[in-house]
C-alpha positions in Angstrom: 137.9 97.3 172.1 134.5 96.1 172.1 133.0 100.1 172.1 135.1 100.7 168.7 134.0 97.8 166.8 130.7 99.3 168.1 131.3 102.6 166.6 132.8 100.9 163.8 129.8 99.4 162.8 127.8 102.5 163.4 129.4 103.9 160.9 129.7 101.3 158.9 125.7 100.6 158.9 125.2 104.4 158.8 127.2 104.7 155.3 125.9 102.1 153.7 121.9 103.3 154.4 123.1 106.3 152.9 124.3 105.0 149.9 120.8 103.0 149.8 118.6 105.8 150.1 120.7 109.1 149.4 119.6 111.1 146.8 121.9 111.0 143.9 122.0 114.9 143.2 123.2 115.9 147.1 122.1 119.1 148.2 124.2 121.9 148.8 126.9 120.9 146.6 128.1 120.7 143.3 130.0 117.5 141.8 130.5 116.1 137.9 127.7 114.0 137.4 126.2 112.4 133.5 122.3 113.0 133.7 119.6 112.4 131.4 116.3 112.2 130.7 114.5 108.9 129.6 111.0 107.5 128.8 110.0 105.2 131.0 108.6 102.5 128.8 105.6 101.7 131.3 108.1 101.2 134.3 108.8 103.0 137.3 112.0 105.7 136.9 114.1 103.2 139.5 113.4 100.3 136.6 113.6 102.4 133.6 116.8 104.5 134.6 118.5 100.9 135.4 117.7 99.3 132.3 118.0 102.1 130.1 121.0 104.1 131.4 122.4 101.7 133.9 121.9 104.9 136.2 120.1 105.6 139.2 116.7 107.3 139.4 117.4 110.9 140.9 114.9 110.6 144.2 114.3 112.1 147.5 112.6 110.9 150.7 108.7 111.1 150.1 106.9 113.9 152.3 103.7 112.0 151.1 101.4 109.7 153.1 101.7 106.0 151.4 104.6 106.5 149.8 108.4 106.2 150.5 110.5 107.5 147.7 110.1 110.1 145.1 111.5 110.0 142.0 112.3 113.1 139.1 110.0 113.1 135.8 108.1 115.3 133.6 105.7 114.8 130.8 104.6 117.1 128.2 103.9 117.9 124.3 107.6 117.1 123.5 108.0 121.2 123.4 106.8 121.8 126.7 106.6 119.9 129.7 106.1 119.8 133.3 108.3 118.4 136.3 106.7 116.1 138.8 106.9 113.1 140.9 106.8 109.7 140.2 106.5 107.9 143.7 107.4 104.2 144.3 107.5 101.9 142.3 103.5 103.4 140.8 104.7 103.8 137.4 102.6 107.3 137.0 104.0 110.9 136.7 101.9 113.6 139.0 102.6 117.3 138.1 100.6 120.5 138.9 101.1 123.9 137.6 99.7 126.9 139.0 96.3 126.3 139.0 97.1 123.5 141.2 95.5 120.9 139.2 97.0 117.4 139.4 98.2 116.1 136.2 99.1 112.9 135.7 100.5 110.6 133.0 101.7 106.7 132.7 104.0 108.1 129.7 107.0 110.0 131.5 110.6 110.6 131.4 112.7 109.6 134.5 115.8 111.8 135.4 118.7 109.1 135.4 122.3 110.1 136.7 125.5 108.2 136.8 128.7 109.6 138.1 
C-alpha cells in the first residue's frame, strides 16, 4: 500500500512539473492549438501573453548560462522580421541572422498559444 501511494505521488508530482515547465507547442506532434503574435508592451512574453491573450508564452528550457526559460519573439520593420529569444523574465528580444550578429530589441512580439 504504502509503495503505491509512493508511485502515486511520483506521478502525481511528475505531471504537474510538466504542466509547469512544458513547452506549450510539444515536439513531435501535432494538436489544435489558437496562436498569436503580440507586442509586449515593455514586459516579458510570460507577462505580456497573460495579460494580453490570457495565453501562455510558447518557451523551452534555456540551453544558456544565467538563464532558465526561453521564450518565442521576433522584431522587425513590420514587413520583415527576425525570430529570437526572449529569456526570463529580461524583457529584451535577442536575434541573429547569418552574419551572426546579435540583435536585440526591448520592442518585441511574444508568441502566445492557448488551446
Amino acid at each position: 500500500m504504502a509503495r503505491a501511494a509512493v508511485l502515486l505521488a511520483g506521478v502525481v508530482l511528475a505531471l504537474t512539473a510538466a504542466s509547469v515547465q512544458a513547452a506549450p507547442i510539444m515536439d513531435n506532434m501535432t494538436h489544435d492549438y489558437k496562436a498569436g503574435w503580440y507586442p509586449n508592451n515593455g514586459l516579458a512574453c510570460p507577462a505580456a501573453c497573460e495579460k494580453l491573450a490570457k495565453a501562455t508564452a510558447e518557451s523551452e528550457a534555456s540551453m544558456c548560462a544565467n538563464s532558465e526559460r526561453t521564450h518565442v519573439c521576433k522584431f522587425g520593420n513590420g514587413k520583415q522580421f527576425l525570430y529570437g529569444n526572449q529569456f526570463d523574465a529580461n524583457p529584451v528580444c535577442y536575434t541573429a541572422g547569418l552574419s551572426q550578429i546579435v540583435q536585440m530589441s526591448r520592442q518585441f512580439y511574444c508568441l502566445c498559444i492557448s488551446k
